[in-house]
C-alpha positions as CSV (number, residue, x, y, z in Angstrom):
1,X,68.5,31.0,130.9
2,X,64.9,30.9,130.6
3,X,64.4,34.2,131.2
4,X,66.8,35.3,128.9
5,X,65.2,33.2,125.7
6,X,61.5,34.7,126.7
7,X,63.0,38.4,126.6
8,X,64.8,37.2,123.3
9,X,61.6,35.7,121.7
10,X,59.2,38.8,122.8
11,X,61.9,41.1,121.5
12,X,61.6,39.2,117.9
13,X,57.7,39.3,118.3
14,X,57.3,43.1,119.3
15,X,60.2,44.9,116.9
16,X,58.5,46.9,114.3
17,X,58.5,45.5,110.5
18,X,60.9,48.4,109.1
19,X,59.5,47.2,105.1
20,X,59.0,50.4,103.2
21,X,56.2,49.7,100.3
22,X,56.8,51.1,97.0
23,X,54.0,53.2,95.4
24,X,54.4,51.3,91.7
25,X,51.8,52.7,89.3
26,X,51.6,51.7,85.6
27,X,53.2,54.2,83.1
28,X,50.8,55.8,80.1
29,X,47.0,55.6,79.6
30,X,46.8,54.2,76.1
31,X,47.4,51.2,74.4
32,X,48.3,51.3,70.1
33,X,45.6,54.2,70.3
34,X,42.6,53.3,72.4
35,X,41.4,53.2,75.7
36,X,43.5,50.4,78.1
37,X,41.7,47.7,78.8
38,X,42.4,46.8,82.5
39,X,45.1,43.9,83.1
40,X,44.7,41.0,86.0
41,X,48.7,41.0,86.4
42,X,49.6,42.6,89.6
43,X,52.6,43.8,90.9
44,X,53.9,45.3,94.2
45,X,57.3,46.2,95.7
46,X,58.7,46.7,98.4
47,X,62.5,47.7,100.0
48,X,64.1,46.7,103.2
49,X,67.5,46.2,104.9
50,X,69.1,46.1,101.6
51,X,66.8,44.1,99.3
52,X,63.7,45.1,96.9
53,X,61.6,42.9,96.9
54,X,59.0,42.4,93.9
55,X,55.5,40.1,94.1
56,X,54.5,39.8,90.2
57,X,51.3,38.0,90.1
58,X,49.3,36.5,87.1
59,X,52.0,37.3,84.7
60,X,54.2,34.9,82.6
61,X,57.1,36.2,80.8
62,X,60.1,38.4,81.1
63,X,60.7,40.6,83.8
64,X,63.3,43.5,83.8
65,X,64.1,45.6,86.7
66,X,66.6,49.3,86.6
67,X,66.9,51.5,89.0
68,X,67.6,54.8,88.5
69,X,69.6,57.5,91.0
70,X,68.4,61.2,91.3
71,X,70.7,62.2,88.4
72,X,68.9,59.5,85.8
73,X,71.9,57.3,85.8
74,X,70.8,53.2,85.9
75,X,72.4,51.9,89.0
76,X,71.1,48.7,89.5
77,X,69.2,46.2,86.8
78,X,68.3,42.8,86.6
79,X,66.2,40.3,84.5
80,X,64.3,37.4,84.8
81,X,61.4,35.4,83.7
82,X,58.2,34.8,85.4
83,X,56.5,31.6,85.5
84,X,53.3,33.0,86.2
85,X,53.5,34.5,90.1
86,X,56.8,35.0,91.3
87,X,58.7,36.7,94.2
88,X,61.8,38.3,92.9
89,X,64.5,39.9,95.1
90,X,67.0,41.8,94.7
91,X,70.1,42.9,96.0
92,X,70.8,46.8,96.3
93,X,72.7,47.1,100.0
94,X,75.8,48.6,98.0
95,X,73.5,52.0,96.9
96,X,74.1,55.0,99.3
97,X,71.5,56.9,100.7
98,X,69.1,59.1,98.4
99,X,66.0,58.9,96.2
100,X,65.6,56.3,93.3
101,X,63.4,55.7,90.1
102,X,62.3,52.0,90.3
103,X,60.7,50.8,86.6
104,X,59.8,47.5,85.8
105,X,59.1,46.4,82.2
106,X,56.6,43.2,82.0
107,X,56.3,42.3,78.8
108,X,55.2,45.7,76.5
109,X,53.7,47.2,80.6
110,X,56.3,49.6,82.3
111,X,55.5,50.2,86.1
112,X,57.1,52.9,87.7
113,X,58.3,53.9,91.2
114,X,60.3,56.3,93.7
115,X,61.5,55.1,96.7
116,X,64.2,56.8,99.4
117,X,67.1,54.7,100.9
């Protein structure tokens, strides 16, 4: 029995994290005509086993998530409000395999992003 829970445990410890990390790069150069002024919100993304899964940092307000199949049709959205850093998850086991166009709208911001199921 003992054995059995070591080779469990050091199984958990030595598998592979299998998280893909989403390249999310802000959309456009300008703002209302003039250079952009560089922003302290961050944002990252990430995908595995089913669920993307976005860390929004230093940003307060609404959050809206689409994702877009290879033929430009929205398959998946959600919205939500940030209270200032927030995790947000989301759900997207049901999509089949294929590329996808992940954009995120914070406030007037658009990030956008490809990733491969």
């Amino acid at each position: 029995m003992k054995q059995i829970l070591i080779t469990i445990l050091l199984s958990l410890i030595l598998l592979p994290g299998y998280a893909t990390n989403i390249d999310v790069k802000k959309a456009g150069t300008t703002h209302q005509g003039g250079a952009r002024m560089p922003s302290a919100t961050k944002l990252t993304a990430d995908y595995e086993y089913g669920i993307l899964t976005l860390y929004v940092f230093q940003y307060v307000g609404s959050v809206q998530v689409i994702i877009y199949n290879n033929g430009n049709m929205p398959v998946a959205s959600l919205t939500t409000t940030s209270p200032g850093s927030d995790t947000i998850t989301m759900n997207i086991d049901y999509l089949s395999d294929g590329d996808y166009t992940l954009y995120i709208i914070l406030g007037s911001a658009i990030y956008i992003g490809n990733f491969e199921i």
